[in-house]
ROSELO-427285 format. One record per residue (C-alpha): y, x, z; residue in three letters; residue number from 1. Coordinates in pm, whole numbers, plus 50000, padded with zeros to 5 digits. Example, Ala and Ser with C-alpha at 12.3 -4.5 7.8 and 13.67 -1.06 7.14 Angstrom:
% residues 2
REC     py     px     pz  res    n
REC  49550  51230  50780  Ala    1
REC  49894  51367  50714  Ser    2
% end
This chain:
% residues 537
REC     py     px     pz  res    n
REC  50000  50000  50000  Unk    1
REC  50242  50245  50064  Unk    2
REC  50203  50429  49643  Unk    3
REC  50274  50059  49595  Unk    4
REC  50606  50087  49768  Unk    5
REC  50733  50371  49606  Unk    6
REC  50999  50325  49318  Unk    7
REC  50824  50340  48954  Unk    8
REC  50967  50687  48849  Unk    9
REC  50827  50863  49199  Unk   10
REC  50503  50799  49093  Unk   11
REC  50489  50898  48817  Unk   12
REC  50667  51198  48914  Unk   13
REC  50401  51185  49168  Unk   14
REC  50150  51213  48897  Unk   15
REC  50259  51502  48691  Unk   16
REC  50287  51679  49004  Unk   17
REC  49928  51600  49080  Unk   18
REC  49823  51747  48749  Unk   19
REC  49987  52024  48768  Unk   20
REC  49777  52128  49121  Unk   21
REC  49473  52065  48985  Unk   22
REC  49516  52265  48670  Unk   23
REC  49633  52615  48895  Unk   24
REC  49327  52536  49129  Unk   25
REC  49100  52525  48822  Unk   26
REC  49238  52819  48712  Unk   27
REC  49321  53026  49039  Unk   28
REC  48966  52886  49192  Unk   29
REC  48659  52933  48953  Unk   30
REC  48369  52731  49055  Unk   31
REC  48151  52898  49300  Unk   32
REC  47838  52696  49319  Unk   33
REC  47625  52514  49010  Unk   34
REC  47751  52145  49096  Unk   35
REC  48085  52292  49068  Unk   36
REC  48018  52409  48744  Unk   37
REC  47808  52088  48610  Unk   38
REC  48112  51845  48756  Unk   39
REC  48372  52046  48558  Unk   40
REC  48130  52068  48246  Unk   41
REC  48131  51692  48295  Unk   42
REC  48521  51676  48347  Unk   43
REC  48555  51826  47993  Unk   44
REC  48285  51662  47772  Unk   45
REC  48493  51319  47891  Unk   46
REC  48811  51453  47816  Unk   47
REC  48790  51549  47500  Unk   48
REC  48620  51189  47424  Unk   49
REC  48926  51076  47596  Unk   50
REC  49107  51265  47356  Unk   51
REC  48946  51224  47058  Unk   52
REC  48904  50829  47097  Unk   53
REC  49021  50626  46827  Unk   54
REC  49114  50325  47048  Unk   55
REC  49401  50273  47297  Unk   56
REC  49309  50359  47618  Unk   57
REC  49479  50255  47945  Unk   58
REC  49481  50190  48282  Unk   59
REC  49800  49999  48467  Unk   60
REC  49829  49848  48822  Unk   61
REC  49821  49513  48885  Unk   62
REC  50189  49446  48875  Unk   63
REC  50195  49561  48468  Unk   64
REC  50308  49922  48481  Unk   65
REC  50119  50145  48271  Unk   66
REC  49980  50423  48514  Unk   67
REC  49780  50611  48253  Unk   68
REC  49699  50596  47871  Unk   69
REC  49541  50807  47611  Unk   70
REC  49758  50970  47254  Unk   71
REC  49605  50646  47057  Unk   72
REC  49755  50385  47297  Unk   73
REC  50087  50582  47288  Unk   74
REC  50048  50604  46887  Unk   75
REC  49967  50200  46874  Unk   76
REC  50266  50116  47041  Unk   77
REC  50474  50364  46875  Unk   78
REC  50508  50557  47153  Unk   79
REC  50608  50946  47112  Unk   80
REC  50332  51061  47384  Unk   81
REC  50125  50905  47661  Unk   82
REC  50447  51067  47914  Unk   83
REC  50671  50856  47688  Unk   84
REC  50473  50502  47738  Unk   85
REC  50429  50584  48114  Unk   86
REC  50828  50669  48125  Unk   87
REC  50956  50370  47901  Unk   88
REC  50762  50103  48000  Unk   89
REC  50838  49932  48328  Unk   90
REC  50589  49643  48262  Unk   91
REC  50346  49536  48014  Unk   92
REC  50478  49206  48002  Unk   93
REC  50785  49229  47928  Unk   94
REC  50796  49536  47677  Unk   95
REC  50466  49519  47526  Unk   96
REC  50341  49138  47472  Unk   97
REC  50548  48912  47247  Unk   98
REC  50469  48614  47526  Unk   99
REC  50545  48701  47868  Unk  100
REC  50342  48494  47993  Unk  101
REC  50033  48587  47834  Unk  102
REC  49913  48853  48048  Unk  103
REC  49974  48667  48330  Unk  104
REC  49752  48408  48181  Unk  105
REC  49483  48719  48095  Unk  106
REC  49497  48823  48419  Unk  107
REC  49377  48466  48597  Unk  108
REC  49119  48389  48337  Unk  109
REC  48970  48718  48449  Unk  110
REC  48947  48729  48768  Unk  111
REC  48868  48371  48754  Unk  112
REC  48539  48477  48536  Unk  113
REC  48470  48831  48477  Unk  114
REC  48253  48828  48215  Unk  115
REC  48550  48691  47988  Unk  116
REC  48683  49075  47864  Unk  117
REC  48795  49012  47498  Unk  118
REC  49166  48883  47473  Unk  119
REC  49326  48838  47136  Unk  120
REC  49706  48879  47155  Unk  121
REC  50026  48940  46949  Unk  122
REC  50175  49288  47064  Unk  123
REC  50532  49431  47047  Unk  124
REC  50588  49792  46927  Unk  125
REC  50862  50001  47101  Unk  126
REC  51065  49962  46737  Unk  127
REC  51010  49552  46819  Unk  128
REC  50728  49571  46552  Unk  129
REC  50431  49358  46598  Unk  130
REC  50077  49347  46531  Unk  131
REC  49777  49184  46669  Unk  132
REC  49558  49322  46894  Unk  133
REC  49167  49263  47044  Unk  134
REC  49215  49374  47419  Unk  135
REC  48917  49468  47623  Unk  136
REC  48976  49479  47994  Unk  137
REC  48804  49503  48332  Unk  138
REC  48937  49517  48709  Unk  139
REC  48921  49775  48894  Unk  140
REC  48922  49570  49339  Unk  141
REC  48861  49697  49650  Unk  142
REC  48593  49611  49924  Unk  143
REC  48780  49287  49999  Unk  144
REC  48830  49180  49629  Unk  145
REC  49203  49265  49591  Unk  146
REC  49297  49363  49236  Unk  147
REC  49436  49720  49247  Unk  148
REC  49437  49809  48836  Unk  149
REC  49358  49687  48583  Unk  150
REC  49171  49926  48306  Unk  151
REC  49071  49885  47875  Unk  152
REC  49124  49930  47510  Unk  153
REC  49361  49780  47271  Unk  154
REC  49209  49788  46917  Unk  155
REC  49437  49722  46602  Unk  156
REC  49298  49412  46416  Unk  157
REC  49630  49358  46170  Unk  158
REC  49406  49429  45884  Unk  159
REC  49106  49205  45965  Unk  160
REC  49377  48973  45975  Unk  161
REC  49511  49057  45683  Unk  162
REC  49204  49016  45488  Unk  163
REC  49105  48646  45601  Unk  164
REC  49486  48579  45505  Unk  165
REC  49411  48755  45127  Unk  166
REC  49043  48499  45122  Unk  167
REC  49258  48225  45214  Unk  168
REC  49506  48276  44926  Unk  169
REC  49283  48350  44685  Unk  170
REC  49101  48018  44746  Unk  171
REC  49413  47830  44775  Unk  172
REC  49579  47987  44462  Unk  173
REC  49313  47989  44265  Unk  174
REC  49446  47872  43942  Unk  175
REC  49779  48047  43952  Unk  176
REC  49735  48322  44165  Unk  177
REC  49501  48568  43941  Unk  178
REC  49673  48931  44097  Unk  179
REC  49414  49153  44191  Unk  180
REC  49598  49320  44473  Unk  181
REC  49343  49377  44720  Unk  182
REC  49392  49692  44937  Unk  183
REC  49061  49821  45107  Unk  184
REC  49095  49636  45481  Unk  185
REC  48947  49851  45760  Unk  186
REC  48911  49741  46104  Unk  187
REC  49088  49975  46355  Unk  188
REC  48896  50217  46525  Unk  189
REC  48717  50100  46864  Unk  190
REC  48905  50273  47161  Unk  191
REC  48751  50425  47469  Unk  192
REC  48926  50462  47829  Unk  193
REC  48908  50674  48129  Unk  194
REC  48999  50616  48515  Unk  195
REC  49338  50880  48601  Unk  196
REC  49198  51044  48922  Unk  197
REC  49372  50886  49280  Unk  198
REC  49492  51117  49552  Unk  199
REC  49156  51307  49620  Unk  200
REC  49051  51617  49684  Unk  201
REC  49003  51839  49295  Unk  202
REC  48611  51800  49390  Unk  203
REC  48617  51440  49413  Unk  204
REC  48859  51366  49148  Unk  205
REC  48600  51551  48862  Unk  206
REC  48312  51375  48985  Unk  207
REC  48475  51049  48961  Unk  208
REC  48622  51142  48575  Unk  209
REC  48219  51233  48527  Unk  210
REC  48136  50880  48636  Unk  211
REC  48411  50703  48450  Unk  212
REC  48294  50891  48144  Unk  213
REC  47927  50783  48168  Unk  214
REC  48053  50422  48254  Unk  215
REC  48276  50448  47918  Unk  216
REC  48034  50622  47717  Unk  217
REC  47755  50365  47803  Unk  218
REC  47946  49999  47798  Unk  219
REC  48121  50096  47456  Unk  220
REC  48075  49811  47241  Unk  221
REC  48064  50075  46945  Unk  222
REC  47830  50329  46830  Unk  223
REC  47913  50652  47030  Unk  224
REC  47673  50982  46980  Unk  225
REC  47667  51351  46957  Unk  226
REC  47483  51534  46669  Unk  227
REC  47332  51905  46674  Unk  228
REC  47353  52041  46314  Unk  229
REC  47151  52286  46343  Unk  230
REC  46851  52035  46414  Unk  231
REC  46980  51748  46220  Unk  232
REC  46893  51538  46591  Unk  233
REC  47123  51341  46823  Unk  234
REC  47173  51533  47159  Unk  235
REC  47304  51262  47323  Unk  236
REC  47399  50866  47230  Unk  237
REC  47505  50561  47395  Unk  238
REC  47289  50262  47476  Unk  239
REC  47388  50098  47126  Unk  240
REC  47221  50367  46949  Unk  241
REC  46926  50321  47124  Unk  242
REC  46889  49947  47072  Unk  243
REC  46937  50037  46685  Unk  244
REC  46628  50265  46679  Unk  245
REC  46445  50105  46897  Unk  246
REC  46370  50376  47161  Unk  247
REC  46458  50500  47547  Unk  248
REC  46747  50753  47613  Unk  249
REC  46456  51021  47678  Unk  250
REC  46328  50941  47327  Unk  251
REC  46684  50940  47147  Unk  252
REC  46696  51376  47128  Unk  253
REC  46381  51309  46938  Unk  254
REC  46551  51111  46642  Unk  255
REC  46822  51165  46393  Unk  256
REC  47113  50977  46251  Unk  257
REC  46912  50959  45924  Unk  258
REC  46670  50752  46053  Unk  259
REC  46926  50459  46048  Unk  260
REC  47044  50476  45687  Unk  261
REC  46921  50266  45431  Unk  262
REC  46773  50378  45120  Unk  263
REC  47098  50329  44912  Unk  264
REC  47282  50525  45223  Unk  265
REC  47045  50793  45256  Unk  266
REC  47163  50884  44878  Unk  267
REC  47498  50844  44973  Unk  268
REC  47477  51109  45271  Unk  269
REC  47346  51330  45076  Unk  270
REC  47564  51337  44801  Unk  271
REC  47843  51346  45077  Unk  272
REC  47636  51684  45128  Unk  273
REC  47575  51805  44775  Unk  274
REC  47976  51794  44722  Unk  275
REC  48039  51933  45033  Unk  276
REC  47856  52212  44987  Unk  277
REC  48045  52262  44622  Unk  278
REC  48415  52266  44838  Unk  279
REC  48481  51931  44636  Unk  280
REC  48655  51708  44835  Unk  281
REC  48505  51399  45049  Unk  282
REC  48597  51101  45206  Unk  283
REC  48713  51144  45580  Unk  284
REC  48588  50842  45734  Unk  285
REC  48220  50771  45531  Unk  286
REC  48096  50424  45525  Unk  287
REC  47724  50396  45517  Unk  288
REC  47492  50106  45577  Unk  289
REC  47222  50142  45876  Unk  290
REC  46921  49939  45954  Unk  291
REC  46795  49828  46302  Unk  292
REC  46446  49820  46406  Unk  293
REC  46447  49413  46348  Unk  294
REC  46540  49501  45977  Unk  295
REC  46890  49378  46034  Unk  296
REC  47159  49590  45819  Unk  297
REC  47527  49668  45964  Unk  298
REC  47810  49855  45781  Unk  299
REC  47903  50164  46022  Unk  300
REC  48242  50351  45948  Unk  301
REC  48242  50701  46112  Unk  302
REC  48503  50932  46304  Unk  303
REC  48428  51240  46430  Unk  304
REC  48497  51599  46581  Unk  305
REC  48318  51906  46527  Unk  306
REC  48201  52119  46763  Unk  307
REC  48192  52472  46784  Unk  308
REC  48037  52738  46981  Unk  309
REC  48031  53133  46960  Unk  310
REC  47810  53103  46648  Unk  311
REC  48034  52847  46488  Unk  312
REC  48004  52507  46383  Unk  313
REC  47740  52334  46622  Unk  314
REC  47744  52002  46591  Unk  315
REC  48005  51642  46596  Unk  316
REC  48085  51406  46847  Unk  317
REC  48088  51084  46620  Unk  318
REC  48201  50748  46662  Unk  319
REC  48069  50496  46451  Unk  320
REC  48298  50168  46415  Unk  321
REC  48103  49855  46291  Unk  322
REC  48311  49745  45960  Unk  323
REC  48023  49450  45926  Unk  324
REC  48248  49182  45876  Unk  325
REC  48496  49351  45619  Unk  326
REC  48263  49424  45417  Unk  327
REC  48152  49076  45390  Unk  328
REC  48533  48966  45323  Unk  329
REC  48518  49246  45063  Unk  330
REC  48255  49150  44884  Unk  331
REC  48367  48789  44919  Unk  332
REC  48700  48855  44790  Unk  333
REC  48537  49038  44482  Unk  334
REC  48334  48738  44435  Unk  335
REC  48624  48552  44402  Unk  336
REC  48838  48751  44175  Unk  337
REC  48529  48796  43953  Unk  338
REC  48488  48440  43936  Unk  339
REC  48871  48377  43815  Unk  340
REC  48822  48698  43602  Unk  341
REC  48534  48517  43415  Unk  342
REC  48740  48185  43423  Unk  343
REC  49050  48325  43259  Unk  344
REC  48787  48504  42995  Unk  345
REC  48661  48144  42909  Unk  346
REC  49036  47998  42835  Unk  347
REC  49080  47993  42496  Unk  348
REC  49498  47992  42520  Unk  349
REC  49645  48386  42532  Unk  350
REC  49673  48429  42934  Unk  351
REC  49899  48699  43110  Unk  352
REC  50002  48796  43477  Unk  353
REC  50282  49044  43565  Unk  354
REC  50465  49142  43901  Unk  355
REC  50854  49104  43968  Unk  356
REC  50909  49431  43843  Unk  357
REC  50803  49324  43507  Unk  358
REC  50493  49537  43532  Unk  359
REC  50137  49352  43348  Unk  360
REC  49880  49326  43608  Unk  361
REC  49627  49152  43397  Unk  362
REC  49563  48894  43124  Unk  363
REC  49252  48744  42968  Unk  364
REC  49054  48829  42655  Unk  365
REC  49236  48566  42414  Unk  366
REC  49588  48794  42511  Unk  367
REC  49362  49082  42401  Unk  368
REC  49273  48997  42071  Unk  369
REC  49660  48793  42015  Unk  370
REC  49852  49152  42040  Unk  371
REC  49500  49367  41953  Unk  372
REC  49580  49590  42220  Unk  373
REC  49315  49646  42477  Unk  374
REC  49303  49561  42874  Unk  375
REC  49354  49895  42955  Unk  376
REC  49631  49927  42742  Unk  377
REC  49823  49624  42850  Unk  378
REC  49780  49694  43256  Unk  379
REC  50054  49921  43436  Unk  380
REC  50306  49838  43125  Unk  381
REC  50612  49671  43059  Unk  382
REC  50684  49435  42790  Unk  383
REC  50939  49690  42618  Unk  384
REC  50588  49904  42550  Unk  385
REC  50425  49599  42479  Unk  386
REC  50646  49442  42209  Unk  387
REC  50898  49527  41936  Unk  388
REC  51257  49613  42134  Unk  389
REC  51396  49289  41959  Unk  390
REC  51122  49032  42050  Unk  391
REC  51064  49230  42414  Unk  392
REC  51444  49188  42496  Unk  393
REC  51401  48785  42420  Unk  394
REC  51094  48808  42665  Unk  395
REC  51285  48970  42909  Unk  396
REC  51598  48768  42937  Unk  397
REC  51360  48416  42950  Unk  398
REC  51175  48627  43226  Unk  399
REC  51503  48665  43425  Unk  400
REC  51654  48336  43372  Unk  401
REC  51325  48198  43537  Unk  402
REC  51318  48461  43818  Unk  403
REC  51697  48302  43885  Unk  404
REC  51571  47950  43857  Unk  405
REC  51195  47940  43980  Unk  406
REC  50951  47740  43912  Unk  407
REC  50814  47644  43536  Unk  408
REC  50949  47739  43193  Unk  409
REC  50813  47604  42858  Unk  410
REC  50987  47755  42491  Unk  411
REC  50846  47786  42152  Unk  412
REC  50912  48081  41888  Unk  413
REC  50744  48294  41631  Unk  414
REC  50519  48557  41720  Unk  415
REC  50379  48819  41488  Unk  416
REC  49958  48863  41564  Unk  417
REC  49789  49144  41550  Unk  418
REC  49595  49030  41203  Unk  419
REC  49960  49043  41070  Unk  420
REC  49989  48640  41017  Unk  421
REC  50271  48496  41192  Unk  422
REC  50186  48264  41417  Unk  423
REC  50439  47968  41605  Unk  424
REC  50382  47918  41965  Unk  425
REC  50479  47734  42273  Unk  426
REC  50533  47962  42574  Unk  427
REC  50474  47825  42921  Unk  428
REC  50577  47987  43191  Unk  429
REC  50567  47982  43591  Unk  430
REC  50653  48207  43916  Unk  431
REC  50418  48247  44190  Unk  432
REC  50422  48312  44536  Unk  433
REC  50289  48514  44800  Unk  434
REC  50165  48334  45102  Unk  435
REC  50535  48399  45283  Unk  436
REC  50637  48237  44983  Unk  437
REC  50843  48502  44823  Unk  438
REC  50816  48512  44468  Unk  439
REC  50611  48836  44326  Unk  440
REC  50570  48730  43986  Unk  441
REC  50509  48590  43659  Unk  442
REC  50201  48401  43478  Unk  443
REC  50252  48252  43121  Unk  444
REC  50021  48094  42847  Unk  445
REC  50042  48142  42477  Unk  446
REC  49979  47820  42310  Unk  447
REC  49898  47860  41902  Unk  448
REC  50041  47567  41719  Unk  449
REC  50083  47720  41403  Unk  450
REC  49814  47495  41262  Unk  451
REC  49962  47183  41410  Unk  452
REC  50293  47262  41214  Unk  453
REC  50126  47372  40925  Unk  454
REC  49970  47021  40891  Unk  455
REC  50294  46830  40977  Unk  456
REC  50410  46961  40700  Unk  457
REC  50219  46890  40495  Unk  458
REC  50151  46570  40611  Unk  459
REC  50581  46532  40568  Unk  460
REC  50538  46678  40223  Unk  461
REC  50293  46419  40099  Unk  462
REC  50468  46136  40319  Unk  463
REC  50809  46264  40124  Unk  464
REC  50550  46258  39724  Unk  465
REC  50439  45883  39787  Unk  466
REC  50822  45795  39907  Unk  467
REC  50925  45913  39583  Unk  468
REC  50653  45757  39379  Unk  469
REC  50703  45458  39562  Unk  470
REC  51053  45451  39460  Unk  471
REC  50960  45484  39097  Unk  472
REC  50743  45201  39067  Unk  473
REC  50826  44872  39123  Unk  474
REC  50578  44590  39163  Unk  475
REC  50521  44175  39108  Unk  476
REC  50351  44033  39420  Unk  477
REC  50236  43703  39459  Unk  478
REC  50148  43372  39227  Unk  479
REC  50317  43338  38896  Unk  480
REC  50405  43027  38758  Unk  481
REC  50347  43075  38341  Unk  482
REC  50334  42805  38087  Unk  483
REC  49996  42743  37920  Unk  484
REC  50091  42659  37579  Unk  485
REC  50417  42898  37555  Unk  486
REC  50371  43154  37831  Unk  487
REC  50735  43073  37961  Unk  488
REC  50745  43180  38357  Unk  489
REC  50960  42963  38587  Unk  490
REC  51166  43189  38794  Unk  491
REC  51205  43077  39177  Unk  492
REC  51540  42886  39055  Unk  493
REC  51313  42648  38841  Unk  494
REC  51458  42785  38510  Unk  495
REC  51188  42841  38266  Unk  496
REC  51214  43247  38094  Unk  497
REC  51069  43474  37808  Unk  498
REC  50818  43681  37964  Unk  499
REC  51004  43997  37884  Unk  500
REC  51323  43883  38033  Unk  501
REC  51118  43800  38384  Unk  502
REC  50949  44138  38403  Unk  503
REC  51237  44337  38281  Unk  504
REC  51485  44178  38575  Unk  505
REC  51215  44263  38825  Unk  506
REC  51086  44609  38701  Unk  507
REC  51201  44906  38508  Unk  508
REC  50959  44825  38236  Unk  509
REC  51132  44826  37870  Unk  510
REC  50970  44618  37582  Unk  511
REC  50936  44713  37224  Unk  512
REC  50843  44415  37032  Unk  513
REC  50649  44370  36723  Unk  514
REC  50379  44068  36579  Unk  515
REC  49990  44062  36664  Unk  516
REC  49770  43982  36332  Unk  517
REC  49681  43631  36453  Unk  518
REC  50087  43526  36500  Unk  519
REC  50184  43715  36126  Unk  520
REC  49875  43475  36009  Unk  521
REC  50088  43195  36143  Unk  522
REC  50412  43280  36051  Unk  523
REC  50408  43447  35727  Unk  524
REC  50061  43302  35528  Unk  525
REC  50231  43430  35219  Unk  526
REC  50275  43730  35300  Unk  527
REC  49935  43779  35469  Unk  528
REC  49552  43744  35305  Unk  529
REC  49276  43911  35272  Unk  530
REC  49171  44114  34906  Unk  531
REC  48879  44028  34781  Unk  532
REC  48589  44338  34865  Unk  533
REC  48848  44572  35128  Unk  534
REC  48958  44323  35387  Unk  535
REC  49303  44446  35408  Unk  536
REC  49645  44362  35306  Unk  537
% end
């Protein structure tokens, strides 16, 4: 009770001073008997896991001030060093959760039910920054079940977040969003945490950091093990490991990482180790899949620290982050953009995709074969590489006029193919969003209706031929009243008319007239017989 009373900045104080001791004893009182030496062999192996951990380790008292915290934690929270987080933040809940309240809230549900460790919470940077967080936590009580700190691991899950965001839009944007922009999510690494030794004697103090170490080392929800190159064998891994293979810790010196990859992994690692070997370079982090002893496959990302001794490189302390469930939103996500890949190939209509800056990102097969430039050749472009300068700098402008008025755009123009025909289109247009709705670019459709003009005008040609026919000939429709016996037709006065006078006022037809050989039999008998043996005139 009475550290409790002291002001914030004396403890700390406090602390340093502490630290400092212990280091000049260590180095001003070497170990005189073989416990001494195993406790401060101990003392080491968890520091540099301490160290080397990958997760945010810290410890703070039950008020909310931070009383200890490894280089990740500090990094996490933008933090310049562990010194700095201890210095700078005066309590958690104010300067490091975006709700106040929710620690306080974290704090009853645990002690309320311990097994409940795994918090999910929004976070505040020291630059006012956020991301979102998985804490793991624990109490620390004493005999009478007070709560005197509070110990855990923040890990970073921004990106698994990310990712279920990215599945999200791509299943809600199907049709119009068709940017593949997917960034390869990892999960942050798992983070491991160690107890800061109380006021105790230097003895004490190391065997306590060699039992917080063990307690870390074995209750890590993540694969945690040592290899020894030379034999290819773990010397030393946690529980986890164990379950995976199947065997006892007194077994585990007896197996090897290998025996966990898959077949596919197995000639992965060694590849890893061909090109290695060659001074090409590798990947830092390796991914490889690993199979339990039930058959059940997990996705293992790995982090790790050599170690060396006076011969040189000896073996690794590893940790091995389970990436399970990003790969399965990977290869979701791939399903997904293969699927609209395979849909856009099926559209017959000329399909294209660019960003804001005017960059293509993609377009479908139809586009291809329209410009007769290839995929390849299309991607990373502008449209001033694309097109002529005259027909890109139309593009262009309509591009920018719909960037300043969002939404849809529809125009029609010529457009010279790659077969050299020119073709007439209709251009349709549309922005798209991102899921903060910002707009981040273009998608337009090329629709061909060159043979759709081609036939209206010809169908206006011909319609324009019978017009003019029509307007040449004139025709008599209907019943007409003609005289038996002279052939007289009564107009629709009553007047009886000469047959060429009714036909001439109601067509252009022009007569000729002459006499039939009956009528000059009628008229002129004199002047019309028949010679006797020709039959003629």
């Amino acid at each position: 009770m009475q550290d409790q009373n002291k002001k914030k900045h004396e403890l700390i104080e406090e602390l340093a001073s502490l630290r400092r001791r212990i280091a000049e004893q260590e180095r001003s009182k070497p170990a005189t008997t073989p416990a001494e030496l195993l406790i401060r062999v101990s003392e080491a192996k968890y520091q540099r896991l301490f160290e080397i951990a990958t997760i945010g380790i810290f410890q703070s008292s039950a008020e909310g001030k931070v009383i200890t915290a490894n280089s990740e934690f500090a990094h996490l929270f933008g933090y310049e060093s562990p010194e700095d987080v201890i210095a700078s933040v005066n309590d958690v809940t104010v300067d490091m959760y975006v709700d106040p309240q929710r620690r306080g809230e974290i704090v009853r549900l645990m002690m309320e039910n311990q097994n409940l460790k795994n918090f999910e919470n929004l976070y505040r940077r020291k630059d006012g920054s956020t991301f979102t967080g998985n804490l793991h936590i624990w109490p620390v009580q004493d005999a009478d079940g007070r709560l005197l700190t509070i110990e855990g691991f923040v890990e970073d899950i921004s990106e698994r977040k990310r990712v279920e965001e990215a599945l999200q839009r791509a299943h809600n944007e199907l049709e119009q969003r068709v940017v593949e922009r997917t960034r390869e999510l990892m999960l942050a690494n798992e983070r491991l945490q160690r107890e800061v030794a109380e006021h105790k004697l230097a003895e004490d103090a190391l065997r306590e950091s060699e039992a917080n170490y063990r307690r870390l080392y074995d209750s890590s929800p993540t694969v945690v093990y040592q290899i020894n190159f030379r034999t290819g064998k773990f010397s030393k891994a946690n529980d986890i490991v164990c379950e995976y293979l199947g065997c006892s810790q007194e077994d585990i010196t007896s197996r090897s990482p290998y025996d966990l990859l898959t077949d596919e992994s197995k000639v992965q690692f060694f590849e890893r180790l061909r090109k290695m070997s060659l001074g090409e370079k590798v990947t830092e982090n390796p991914e490889y899949e690993v199979m339990d002893k039930d058959g059940r496959r997990w996705w293992l990302q790995l982090s790790s620290k050599n170690i060396y001794d006076e011969e040189g490189l000896a073996g690794a302390d590893v940790v091995a982050h389970d990436i399970t469930a990003r790969k399965q939103a990977e290869e979701k996500l791939n399903n997904r953009m293969e699927f609209v890949a395979t849909l856009l190939d099926t559209i017959p209509s000329p399909v294209f995709y660019k960003d804001i800056s005017g960059k293509y990102l993609g377009c479908n097969r139809a586009y291809e074969e329209l410009i007769g430039k290839s995929r390849e050749e299309i991607v990373g472009k502008d449209i001033y590489e694309i097109y002529p300068a005259e027909l890109a700098y139309l593009y262009d402008k309509k591009d920018r006029e719909l960037y300043e008025c969002p939404g849809s755009q529809i125009y029609d123009g010529s457009f010279s193919a790659a077969d050299g025909s020119i073709r007439d289109v209709i251009i349709n247009k549309a922005t798209y969003t991102d899921a903060s709705k910002n707009i981040v670019g273009v998608i337009g459709v090329f629709i061909d209706i060159t043979d759709r003009k081609q036939a209206a005008t010809a169908l206006e040609e011909e319609r324009r031929r019978l017009q003019q026919s029509l307007d040449e000939v004139r025709t008599l429709r209907g019943i007409v009243p003609i005289c038996a016996n002279c052939k007289k037709i009564r107009d629709d006065k009553g007047y009886w008319n000469q047959v060429e006078k009714y036909v001439s006022e109601r067509t252009d037809a022009e007569f000729s007239h002459g006499i039939c050989p009956d009528c000059a039999k009628k008229l002129y008998p004199e002047f019309y017989g028949e010679k006797q043996g020709d039959g003629k005139l």
